[in-house]
N, C-alpha and C positions, 0 to 999 in steps of 0.2 A: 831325609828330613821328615819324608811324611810317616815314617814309623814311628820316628822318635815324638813324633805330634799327639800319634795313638796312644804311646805307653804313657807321655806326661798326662794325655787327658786319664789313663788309667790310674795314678799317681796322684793325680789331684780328686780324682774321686775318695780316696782313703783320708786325703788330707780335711776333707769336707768336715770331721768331727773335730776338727783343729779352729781355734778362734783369729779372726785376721789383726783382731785388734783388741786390746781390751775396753772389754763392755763401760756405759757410762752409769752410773747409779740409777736407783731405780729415783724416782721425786716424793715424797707426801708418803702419809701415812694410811692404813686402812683401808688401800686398794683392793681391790676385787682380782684375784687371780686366775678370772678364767681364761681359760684356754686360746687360743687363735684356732679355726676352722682349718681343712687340711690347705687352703690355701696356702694359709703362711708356711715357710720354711724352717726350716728344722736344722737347717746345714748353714755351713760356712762357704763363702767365696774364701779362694784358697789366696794365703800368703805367698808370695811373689817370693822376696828373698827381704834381707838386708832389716828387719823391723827391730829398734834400737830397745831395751829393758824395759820392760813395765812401769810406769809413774806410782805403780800401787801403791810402793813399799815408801812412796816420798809419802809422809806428813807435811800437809797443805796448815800454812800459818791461818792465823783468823786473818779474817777480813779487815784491810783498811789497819793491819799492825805492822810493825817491823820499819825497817829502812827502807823496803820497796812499798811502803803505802800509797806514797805519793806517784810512782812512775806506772808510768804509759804503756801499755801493751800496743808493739806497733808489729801491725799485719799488713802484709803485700797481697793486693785485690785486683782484678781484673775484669774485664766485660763488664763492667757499670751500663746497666740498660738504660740509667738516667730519669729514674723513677726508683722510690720505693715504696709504692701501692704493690702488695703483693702478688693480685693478677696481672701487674705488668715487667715483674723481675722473671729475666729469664740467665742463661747462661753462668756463669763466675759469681755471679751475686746474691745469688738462692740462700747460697749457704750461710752469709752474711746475716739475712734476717734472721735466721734464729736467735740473735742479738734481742730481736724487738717482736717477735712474734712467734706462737708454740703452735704445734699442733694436736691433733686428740691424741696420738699416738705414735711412735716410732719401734721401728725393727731393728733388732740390735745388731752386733758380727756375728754372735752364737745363738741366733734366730728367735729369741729372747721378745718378749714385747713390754716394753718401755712405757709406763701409762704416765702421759704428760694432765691433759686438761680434759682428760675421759677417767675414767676410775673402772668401768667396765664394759663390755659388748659381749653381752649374752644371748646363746641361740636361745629362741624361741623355737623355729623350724629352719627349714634351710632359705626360706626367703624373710623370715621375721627376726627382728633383734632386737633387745632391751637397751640402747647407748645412754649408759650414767656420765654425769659432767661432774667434772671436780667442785665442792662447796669451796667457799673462803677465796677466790681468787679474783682480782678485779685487775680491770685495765688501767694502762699506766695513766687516764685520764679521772682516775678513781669510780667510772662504773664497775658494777658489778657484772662477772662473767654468770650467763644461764644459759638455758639450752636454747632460747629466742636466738641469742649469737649465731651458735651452731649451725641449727637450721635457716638459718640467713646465711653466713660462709658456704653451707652448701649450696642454697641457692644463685649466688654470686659468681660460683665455679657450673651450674649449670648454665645459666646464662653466657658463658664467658667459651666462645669455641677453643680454646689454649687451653683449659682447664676443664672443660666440663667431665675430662677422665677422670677427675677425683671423683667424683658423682655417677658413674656412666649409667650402673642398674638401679640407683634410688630413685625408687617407685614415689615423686613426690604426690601424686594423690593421697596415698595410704599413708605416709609419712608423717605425723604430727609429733609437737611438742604436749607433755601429757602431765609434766611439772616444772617450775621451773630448773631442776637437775637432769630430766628424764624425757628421756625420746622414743617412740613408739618406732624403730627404725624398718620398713620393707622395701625388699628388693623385687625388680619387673623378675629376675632370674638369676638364677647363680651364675656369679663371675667370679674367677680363679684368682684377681687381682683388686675386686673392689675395695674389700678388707684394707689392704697394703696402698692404694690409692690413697683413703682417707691421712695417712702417715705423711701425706704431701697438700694437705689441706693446712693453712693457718686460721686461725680461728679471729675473725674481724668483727669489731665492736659495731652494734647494730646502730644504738642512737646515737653515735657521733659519724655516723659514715658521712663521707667525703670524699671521692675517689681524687681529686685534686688537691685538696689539703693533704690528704694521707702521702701524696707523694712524695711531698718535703719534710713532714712533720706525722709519720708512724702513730697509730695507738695503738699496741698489743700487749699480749698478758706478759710479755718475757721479759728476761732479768735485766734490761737496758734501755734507754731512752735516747734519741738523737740528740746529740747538741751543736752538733754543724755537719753542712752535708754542701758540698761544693762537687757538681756530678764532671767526673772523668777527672777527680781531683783526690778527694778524701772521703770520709765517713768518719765524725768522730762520734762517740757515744759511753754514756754515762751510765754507771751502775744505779738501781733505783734500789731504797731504800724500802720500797713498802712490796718488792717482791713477793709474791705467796709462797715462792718455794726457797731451794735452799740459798742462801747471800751470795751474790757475787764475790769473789775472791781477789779481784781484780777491779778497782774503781772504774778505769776507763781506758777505753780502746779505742786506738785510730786506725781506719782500713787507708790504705794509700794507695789510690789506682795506679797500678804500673802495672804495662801490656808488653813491654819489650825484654826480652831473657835479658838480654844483656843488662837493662838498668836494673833487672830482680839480682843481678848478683854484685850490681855496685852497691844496694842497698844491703846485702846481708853484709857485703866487706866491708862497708862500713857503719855496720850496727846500726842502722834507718829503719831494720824490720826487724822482728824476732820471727817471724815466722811466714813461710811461704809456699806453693807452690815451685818448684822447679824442671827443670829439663831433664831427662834422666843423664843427658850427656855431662852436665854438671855436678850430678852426684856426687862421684869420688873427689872433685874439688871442694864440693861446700863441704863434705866429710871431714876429708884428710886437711886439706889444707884451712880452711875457714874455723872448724871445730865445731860444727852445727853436729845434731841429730840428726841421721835424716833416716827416712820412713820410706820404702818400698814396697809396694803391692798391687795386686790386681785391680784396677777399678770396677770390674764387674760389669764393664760395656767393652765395645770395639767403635774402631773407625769403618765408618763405609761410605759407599757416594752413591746417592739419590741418583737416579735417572726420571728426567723428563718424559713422560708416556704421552702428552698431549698430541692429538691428531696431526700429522702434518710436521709435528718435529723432529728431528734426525733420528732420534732415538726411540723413535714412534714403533719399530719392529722390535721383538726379544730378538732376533738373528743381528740387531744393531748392537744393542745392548751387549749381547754375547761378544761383538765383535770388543767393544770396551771393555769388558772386565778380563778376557784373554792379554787386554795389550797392558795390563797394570801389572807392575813388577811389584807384588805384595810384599817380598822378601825386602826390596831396597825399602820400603815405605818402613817395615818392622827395623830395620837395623838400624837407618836413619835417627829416627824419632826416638828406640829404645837402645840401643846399642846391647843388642844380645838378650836383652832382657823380656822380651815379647814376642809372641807368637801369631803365625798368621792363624786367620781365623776361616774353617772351612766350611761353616754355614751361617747366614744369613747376621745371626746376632753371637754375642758372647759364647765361648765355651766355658765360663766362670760361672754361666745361669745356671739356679737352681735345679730345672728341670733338662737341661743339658743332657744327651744320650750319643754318644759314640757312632751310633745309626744315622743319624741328624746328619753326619759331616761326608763329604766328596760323593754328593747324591747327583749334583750337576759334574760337566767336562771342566765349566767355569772354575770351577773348587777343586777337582779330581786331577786336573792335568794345570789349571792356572795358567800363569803366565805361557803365550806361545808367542809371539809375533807374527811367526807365518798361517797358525789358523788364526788368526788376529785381523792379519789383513787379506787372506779370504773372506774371511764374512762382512769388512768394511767394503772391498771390491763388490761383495753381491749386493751390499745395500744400497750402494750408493753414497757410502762416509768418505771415503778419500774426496782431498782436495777441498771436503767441510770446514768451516768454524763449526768449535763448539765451548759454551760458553761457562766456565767453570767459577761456582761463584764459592766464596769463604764469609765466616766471622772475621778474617783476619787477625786472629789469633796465629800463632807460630806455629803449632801443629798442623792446622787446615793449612798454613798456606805451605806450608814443606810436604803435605799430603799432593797436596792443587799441582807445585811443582813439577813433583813424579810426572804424574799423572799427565801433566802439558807433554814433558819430553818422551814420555812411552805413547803418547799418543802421534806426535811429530814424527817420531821414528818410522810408524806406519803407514804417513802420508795424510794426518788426520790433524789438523791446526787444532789450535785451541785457546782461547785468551782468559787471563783468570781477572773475576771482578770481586775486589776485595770491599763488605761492607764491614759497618760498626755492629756491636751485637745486639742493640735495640732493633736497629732495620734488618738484618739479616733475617729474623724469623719472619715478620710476614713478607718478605721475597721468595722466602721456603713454600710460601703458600700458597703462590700462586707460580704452578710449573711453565709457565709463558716465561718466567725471568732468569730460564735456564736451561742446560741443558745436563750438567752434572751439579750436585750439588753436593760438598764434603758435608759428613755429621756426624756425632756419636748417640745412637737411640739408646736409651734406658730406663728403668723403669725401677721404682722403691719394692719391688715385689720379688725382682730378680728373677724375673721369670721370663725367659723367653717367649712362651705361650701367650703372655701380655706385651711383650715389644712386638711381634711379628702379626698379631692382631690389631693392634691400637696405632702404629706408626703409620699405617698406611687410612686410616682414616682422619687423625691429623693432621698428616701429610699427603694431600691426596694424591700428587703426580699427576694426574689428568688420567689415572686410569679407569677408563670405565666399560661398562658393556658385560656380556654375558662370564666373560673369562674372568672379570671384576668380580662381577657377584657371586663367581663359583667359588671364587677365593676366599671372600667375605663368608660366606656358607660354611667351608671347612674350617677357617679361624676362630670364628665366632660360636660353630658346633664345640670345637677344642676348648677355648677358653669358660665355657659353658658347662664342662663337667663337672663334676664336683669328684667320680672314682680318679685319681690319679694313674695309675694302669691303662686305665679307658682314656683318659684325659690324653697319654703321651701317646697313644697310637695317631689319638685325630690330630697331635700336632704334627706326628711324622708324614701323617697324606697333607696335610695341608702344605708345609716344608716344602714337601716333594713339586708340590704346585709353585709354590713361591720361587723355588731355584729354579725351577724353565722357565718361567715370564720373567726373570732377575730384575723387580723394581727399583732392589736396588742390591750392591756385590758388598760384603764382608771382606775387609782389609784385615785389620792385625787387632791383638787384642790392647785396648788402654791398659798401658803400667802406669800408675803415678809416684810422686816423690814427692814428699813435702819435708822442709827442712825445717827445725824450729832449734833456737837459745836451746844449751844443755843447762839453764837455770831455767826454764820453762817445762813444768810439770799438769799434768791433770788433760792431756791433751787426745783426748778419743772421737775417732769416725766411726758412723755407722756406714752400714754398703751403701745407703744413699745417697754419703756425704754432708748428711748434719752432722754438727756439732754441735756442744752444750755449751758455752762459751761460759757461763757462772762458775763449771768445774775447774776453770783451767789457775792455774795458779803461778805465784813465782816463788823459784823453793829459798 
């Protein structure tokens, strides 16, 4: 197994010039075509299997013609955080807003940059940049988009600890708006991810802000308006007519919250949704037998479980920790969840990441040997885990809690209890945040940059664990040295010492890699992801 691990990551290295999906169109005219800095990526996360024909060749009708003018695009949505102010969507419903809010910019499958409500980011130096704002574009409440927005959205995501990664190195002293299109943009230092960060910014109207009205009632520049929102229910929403970019193709779209697989596939049998996430264990059903499209690929993360590092809690030693991630059968978690289709994962973060390197993987015994039981339950005997609770908490989505599962019975096996606590996904993040409310926590870290060198830096200070002290900030030193370079060469040595550091203190253990499946109507055309998981929701059409 572990050769055939080596030769696919060697395989998918080749396939990297390969596109996982077809690109979305670029928006507006007159953009500025510079370049992306060597942060940005150049390569593709590699296609999985199964990806159904191109929509290219469909000719999309006008807008609002034909027999389907009138009907409903209905979409199956999940984790409604119960809010849609943008710095408080988190989970399943991210992707949602790009219905009602754009960003400066997005990265495309074939490492492409998408210029949404920026028009360009010009080096000046390696810490200076020129950011142009799109002319002609207003908010759906008829202001006008200018750089005052901008510079306020970023301020909103520095203030904001969930977000201020969009922002980490903008220097806002030096930082000013210098026209209403034009930003004087400086960074405290080069970061390998800030570029790509921005791509995850939504751009929020200054004089109408509101963080409580915005929750129910959105204002952003994007091709759709809310017209009923009932949370853990629906999401309906309306094409807007005074759009700046290209027409919605589609008048309106309902999201339909549904959290349970099983009602996702009464909905598609009986044509409730056109389109959805699915299970991969569903596929060849909604395939063969329903007659959906469906879409297979890499998600360009993994699953892994947090560990508690807090003084005093079980998993307060790496020799505990160790003892955990020997007693996780990764293989049952991969087959399970993917049935064949997914691969365990031998370091920390995805082996789909950009700067992924063959070196990176079976650097600890925890990755190199994996599951044992019996050094499993040596190192729980030395620690003092047998005959522990420990407290395994989920979003309660189906994944985490079929991950939580395993995990309870591989740990039972060794004498080690474990009760799983299931929240909604609004509360599940800040219970992520404070490591008192756990002791394993399921999650998938990711990051629009696809870079590894920005998830294994940035996760652990979002997410702090409770680790601190010298071994902390050695770690924080090598992370932040890495992410910090600008040569790439140099860049992947300092991730591989930093790695090396992260897999013997194991904050937290790399499970298997995310495949996802999205199945949509085979009369449903125009439908493209980025590695991030935007979508352009104006493209999508009915043919």
């Amino acid at each position: 197994m572990k050769k055939t691990r080596r030769l696919l990551a060697i395989l998918l290295a080749l396939l990297f010039t390969l596109p996982i999906l077809a690109s979305c169109n670029g928006g507006g005219n007159g953009d500025s075509s510079s370049p992306a800095t060597d942060s940005s990526p150049s390569q593709d996360a590699p296609v999985v299997s199964d990806a159904p024909p191109s929509d290219s060749a469909d000719a999309p009708p006008d807008p609002g013609s034909g027999a389907n003018a009138d009907r409903t695009l209905n979409i199956a949505a999940s984790q409604d955080s119960g809010t849609l102010y943008p710095l408080g969507v988190t989970g399943g419903f991210v992707g949602i807003l790009y219905c009602l809010y754009e960003p400066l910019y997005d990265t495309m499958a074939d490492g492409s940059r998408k210029w949404v409500l920026a028009t360009a980011l010009d080096r000046v130096t390696d810490l200076q940049y020129t950011l142009k704002i799109r002319e002609g574009v207003n908010f759906s409440n008829g202001n006008p988009l200018t750089a005052e927005d901008v510079m306020f959205s970023m301020e909103l995501c520095r203030d904001n600890p969930q977000f201020n990664l969009n922002v980490k190195v903008v220097d806002f002293e030096k930082t000013k708006v210098t026209d209403d299109f034009t930003i004087d943009l400086h960074y405290t230092e080069f970061n390998a991810s800030q570029e790509p960060g921005f791509a995850s910014m939504f751009v929020i109207d200054k004089e109408s802000f509101d963080e409580v009205s915005l929750s129910r009632n959105p204002i952003g520049t994007g091709p759709y308006t809310v017209s009923d929102y009932v949370v853990n229910n629906h999401l309906s929403v309306t094409a807007r007519d005074d759009y700046w970019g290209e027409p919605a193709k589609i008048k309106n779209i309902e999201f339909k919250v549904i959290n349970e697989d099983s009602q996702i596939i009464n909905a598609l049998e009986t044509h409730d949704v056109d389109m959805s996430l699915i299970q991969i264990s569903d596929a060849d059903f909604v395939k063969d037998t329903l007659g959906y499209d469906v879409t297979i690929s890499n998600a360009g993360y993994n699953y892994i479980t947090l560990f508690s590092m807090q003084p005093g809690n079980p998993l307060e030693s790496k020799e505990a920790r160790w003892a955990v991630s020997h007693a996780i059968n990764r293989e049952d978690i991969a087959e399970l969840l993917f049935k064949g289709r997914s691969e365990i994962t031998d370091y920390p973060a995805s082996e789909a990441m950009y700067d992924f390197e063959p070196r990176f993987a079976d650097i600890n015994e925890t990755y190199s040997i994996g599951y044992d039981p019996q050094r499993a339950t040596e190192l729980a005997e030395q620690t003092g885990l047998i005959g522990k609770t420990l407290r395994i908490i989920t979003n309660g989505s189906s994944p985490y809690n079929t991950i939580a599962e395993i995990v309870q019975a591989n740990l039972i096996d060794i004498g080690i209890n474990a009760d799983i606590i299931n929240y909604d996904q609004a509360t599940y993040f800040p219970m992520m945040m404070d490591a008192n409310n756990f002791e394993i926590a399921i999650f998938n870290p990711s990051a629009p940059s696809m870079l590894a060198v920005d998830v294994l830096a940035m996760y652990l200070t979002f997410i702090p664990l409770g680790w601190e002290g010298p071994d902390r900030d050695r770690y924080g030193e090598l992370s932040q040295s890495a992410i910090s370079t600008a040569d790439p060469a140099e860049r992947s040595d300092k991730l591989f010492e930093a790695i090396k550091y992260f897999v013997d203190f194991d904050p937290w253990y790399g499970l298997c890699e995310v495949v996802m499946a999205r199945a949509q109507s085979p009369d449903v055309g125009g439908v493209n992801y980025t590695p991030a998981g935007s979508i352009y929701y104006n493209e999508i059409f009915f043919k």
